[in-house]
C-alpha positions in Angstrom: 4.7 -124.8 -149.3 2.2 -122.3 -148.0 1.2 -122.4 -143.8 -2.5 -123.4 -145.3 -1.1 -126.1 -147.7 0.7 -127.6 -144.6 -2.6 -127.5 -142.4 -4.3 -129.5 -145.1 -1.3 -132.2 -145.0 -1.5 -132.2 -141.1 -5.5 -132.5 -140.7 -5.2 -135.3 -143.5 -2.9 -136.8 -141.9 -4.7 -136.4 -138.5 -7.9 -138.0 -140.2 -6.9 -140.6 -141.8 -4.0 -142.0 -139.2 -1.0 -142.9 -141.7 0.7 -140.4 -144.2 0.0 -143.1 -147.0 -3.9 -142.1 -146.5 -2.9 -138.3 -146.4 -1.2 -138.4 -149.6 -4.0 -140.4 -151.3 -6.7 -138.0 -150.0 -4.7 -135.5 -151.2 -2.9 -136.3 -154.5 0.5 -135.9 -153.5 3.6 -138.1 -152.7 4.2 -139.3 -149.2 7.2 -137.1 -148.9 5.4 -134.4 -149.5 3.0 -134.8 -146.7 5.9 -135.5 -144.4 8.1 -132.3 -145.4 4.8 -130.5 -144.3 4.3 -132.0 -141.7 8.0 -131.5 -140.2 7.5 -128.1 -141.1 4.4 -127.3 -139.6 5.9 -129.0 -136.5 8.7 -126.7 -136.4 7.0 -123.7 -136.8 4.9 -124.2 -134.0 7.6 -125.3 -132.4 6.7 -128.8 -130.3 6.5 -132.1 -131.8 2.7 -132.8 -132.9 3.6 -136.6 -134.1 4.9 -139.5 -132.5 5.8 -143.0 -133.5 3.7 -146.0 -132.9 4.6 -148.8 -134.3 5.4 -148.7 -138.2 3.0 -146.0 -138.2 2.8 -142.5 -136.4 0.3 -141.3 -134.5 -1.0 -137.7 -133.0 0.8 -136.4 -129.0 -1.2 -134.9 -127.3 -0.3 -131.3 -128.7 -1.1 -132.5 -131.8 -4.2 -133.6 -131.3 -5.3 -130.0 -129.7 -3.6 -128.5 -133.0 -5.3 -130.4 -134.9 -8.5 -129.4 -133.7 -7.6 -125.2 -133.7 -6.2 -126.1 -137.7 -9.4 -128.1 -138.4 -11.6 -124.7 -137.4 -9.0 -122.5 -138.8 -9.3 -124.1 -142.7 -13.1 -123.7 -142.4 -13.4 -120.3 -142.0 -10.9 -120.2 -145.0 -13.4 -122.6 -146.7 -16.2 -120.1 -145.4 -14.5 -117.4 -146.2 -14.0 -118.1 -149.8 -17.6 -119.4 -150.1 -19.3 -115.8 -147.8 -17.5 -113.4 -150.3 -18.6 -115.3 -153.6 -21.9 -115.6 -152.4 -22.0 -112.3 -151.1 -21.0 -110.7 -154.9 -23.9 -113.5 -156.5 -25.7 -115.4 -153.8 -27.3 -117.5 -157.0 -24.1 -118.7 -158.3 -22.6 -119.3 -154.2 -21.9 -123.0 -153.1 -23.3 -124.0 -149.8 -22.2 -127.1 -147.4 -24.9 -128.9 -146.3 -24.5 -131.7 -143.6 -27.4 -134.1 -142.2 -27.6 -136.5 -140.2 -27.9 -140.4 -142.1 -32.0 -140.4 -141.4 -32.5 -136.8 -142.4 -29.9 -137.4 -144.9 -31.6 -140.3 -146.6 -35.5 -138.8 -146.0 -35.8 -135.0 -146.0 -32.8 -134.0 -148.4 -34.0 -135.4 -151.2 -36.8 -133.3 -151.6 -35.0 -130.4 -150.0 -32.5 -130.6 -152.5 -34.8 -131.1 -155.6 -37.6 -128.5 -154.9 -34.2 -126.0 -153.8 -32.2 -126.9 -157.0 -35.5 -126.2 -159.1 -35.8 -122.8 -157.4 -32.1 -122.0 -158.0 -30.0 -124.3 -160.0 -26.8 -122.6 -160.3 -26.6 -122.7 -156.4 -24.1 -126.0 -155.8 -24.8 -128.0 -152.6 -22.0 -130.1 -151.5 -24.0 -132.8 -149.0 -22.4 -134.7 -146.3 -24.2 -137.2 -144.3 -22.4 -138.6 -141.2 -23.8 -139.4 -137.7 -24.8 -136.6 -135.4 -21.6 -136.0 -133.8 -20.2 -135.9 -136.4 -22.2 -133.3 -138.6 -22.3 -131.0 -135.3 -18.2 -131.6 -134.6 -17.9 -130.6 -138.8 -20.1 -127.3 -138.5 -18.0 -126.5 -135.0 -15.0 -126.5 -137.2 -16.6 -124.3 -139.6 -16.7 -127.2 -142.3 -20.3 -127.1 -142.9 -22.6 -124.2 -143.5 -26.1 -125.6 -142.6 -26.8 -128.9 -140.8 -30.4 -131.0 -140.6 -30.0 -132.7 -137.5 -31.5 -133.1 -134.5 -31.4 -130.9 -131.2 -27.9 -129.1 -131.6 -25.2 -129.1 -128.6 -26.1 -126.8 -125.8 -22.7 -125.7 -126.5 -22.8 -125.3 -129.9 -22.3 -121.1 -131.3 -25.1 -121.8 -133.9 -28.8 -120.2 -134.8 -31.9 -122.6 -135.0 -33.3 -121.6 -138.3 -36.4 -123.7 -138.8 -38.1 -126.6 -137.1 -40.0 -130.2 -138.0 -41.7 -132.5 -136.1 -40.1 -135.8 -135.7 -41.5 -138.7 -133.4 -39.3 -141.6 -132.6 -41.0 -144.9 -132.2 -39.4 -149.1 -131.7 -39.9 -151.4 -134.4 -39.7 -154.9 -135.2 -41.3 -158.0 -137.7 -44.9 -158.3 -137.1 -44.1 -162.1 -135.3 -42.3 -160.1 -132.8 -45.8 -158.3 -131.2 -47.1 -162.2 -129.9 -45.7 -161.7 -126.0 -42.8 -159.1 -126.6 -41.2 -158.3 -123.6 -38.8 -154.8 -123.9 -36.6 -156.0 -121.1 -35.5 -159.6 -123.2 -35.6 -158.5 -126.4 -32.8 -158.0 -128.2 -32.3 -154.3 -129.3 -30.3 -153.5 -132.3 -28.3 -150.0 -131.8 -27.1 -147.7 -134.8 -23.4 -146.9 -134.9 -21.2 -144.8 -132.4 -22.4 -141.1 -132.6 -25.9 -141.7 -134.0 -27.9 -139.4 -131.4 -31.1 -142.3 -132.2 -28.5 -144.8 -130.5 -28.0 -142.6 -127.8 -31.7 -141.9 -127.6 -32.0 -145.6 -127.4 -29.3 -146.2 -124.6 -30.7 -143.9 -122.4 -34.3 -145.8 -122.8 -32.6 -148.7 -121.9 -30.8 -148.1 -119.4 -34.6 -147.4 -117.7 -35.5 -151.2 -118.5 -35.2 -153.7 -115.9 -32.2 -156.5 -115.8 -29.7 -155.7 -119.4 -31.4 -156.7 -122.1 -29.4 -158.4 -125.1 -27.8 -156.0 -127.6 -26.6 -156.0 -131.4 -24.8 -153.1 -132.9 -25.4 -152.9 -136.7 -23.6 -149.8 -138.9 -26.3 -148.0 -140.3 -29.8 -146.5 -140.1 -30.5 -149.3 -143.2 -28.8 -152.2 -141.4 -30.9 -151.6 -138.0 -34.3 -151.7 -140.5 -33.0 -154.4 -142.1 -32.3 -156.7 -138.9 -35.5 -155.5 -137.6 -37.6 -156.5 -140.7 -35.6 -159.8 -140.5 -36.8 -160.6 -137.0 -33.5 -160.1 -135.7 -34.3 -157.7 -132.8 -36.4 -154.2 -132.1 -34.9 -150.9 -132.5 -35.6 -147.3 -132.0 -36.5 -145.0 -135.8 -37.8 -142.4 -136.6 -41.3 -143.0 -137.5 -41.4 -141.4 -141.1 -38.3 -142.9 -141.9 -40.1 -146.0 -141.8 -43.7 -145.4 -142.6 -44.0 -147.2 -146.0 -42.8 -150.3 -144.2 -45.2 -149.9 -141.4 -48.2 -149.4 -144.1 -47.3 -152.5 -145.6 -47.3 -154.3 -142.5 -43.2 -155.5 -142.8 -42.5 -153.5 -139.4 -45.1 -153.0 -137.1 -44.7 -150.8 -133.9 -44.4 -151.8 -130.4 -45.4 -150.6 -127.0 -42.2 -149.3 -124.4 -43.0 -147.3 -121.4 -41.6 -143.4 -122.5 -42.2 -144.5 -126.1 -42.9 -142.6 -128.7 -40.5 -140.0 -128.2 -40.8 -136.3 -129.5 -37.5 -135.7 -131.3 -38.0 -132.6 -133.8 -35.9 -132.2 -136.8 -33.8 -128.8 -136.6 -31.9 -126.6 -139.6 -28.9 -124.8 -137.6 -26.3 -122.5 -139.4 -23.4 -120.5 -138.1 -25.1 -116.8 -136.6 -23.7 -114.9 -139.7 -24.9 -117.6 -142.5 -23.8 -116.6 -146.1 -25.8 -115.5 -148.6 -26.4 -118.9 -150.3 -27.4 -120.1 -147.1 -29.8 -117.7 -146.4 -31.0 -118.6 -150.0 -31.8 -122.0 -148.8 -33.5 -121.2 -145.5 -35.8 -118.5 -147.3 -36.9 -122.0 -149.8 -37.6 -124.7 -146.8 -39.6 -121.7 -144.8 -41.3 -120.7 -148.0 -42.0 -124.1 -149.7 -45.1 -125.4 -147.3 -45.2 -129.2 -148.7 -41.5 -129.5 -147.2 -43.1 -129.1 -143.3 -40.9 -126.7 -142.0 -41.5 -123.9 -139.7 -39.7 -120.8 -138.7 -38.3 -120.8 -135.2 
């Protein structure tokens, strides 16, 4: 077995916590997984797994390995896809990441005025929350991601800009006497940078006001719309709710909040990529602007 094919085992491994869930997510038996895994351990020469339980679970020194091999099979990944788009940049593949309300609001037409434009271009998409998307292009596992402000850390170029404006929501009853600081506020999943928008805006509040964590961008609407609590969106992400009159929006000192959209690739984008900044600059009804 190749030193690549045994990275693969490892990070699958790493990711999904059991070698069962490696060997599904990869197609191969569970031995298999565990002879690379044995072998990768030897060859770096400290042990990278330990048990726990039934199960096993990452040391310490595998969990920093982990992260190196995660970074090192996307610039394989990259590499493969920067020398085919390089030979025929309309014909390349490009991986796109966003986070879940860019993901569910500004792709879609992204992706079919882009495809129109150049339809032998494939787009592999992955939306996850914003740490996520920004840990993933870090690792060299996406090309281009539509997220929010990137990491000051982050070795990435800005490539275009959008206005965004984040705004709290609830059911129309909840207007009559709402109070922000004994309302309940319902709070998107770990690593949604809205949620930690939103934590930091409370934490300004007087006395702790109640708190529900739902899942999702679509669960927070949907407990809002259902009167269970106020939240913090983005406002296009829900304006046809707020024309209708199903959300309305509600005053908070510091509210709204100016949070524009951003495009960020790696500094030496691949062709393909560049393909797709060129379109979202170029097409004006998409509302992006060169930064």
């Amino acid at each position: 077995m190749t030193t690549t094919a045994r990275l693969r085992a490892f990070v699958a491994l790493a990711d999904r916590g059991s070698v069962r869930g490696a060997a599904a997510a990869l197609v191969v038996t569970e031995s298999t997984v565990s002879a690379a895994v044995r072998a990768l351990a030897d060859e770096v020469g400290v042990a990278l797994l330990e048990r726990e339980g039934r199960g096993v679970r990452l040391t310490p020194a595998g969990a920093r390995y982990a992260d190196y091999a995660r970074r090192i099979l996307g610039l394989l990944d990259e590499a493969t896809t920067a020398a085919r788009g390089a030979a025929d940049p309309e014909h390349g593949h490009i991986r796109l990441g966003a986070v879940t309300t860019a993901g569910e609001h500004l792709l879609p037409a992204l992706l079919a005025s882009f495809r129109a434009r150049h339809p032998h271009v494939g787009v592999g998409v992955d939306v996850s929350p914003s740490a996520a998307v920004w840990a993933m292009l870090r690792h060299h596992e996406l090309d281009v991601v539509v997220a929010g402000s990137p990491p000051g850390d982050l070795d990435g170029r800005v490539r275009a800009r959008r206005e965004n404006t984040l705004t709290v929501v609830g059911a129309p009853d909840a207007a009559a006497g709402f109070d922000p600081a004994t309302a309940t506020w319902l709070l998107r999943e770990q690593g949604s940078g809205i949620r930690a928008t939103l934590t930091a805006l409370l934490a300004d509040l007087p006395g702790d006001p109640p708190r529900m964590v739902l899942g999702s961008h679509g669960a927070t609407i949907a407990a809002a719309r259902a009167g269970l609590g106020v939240t913090l969106v983005a406002r296009e992400g829900v304006a046809r709710l707020l024309a209708e009159g199903t959300l309305v929006e509600l005053a908070v000192p510091g509210v709204p909040i100016a949070r524009p959209w951003h495009v960020v690739t790696h500094p030496d984008a691949t062709a393909s990529t560049q393909l797709l900044i060129h379109h979202l600059l170029e097409d004006e009804e998409l509302g992006w602007e060169r930064v």
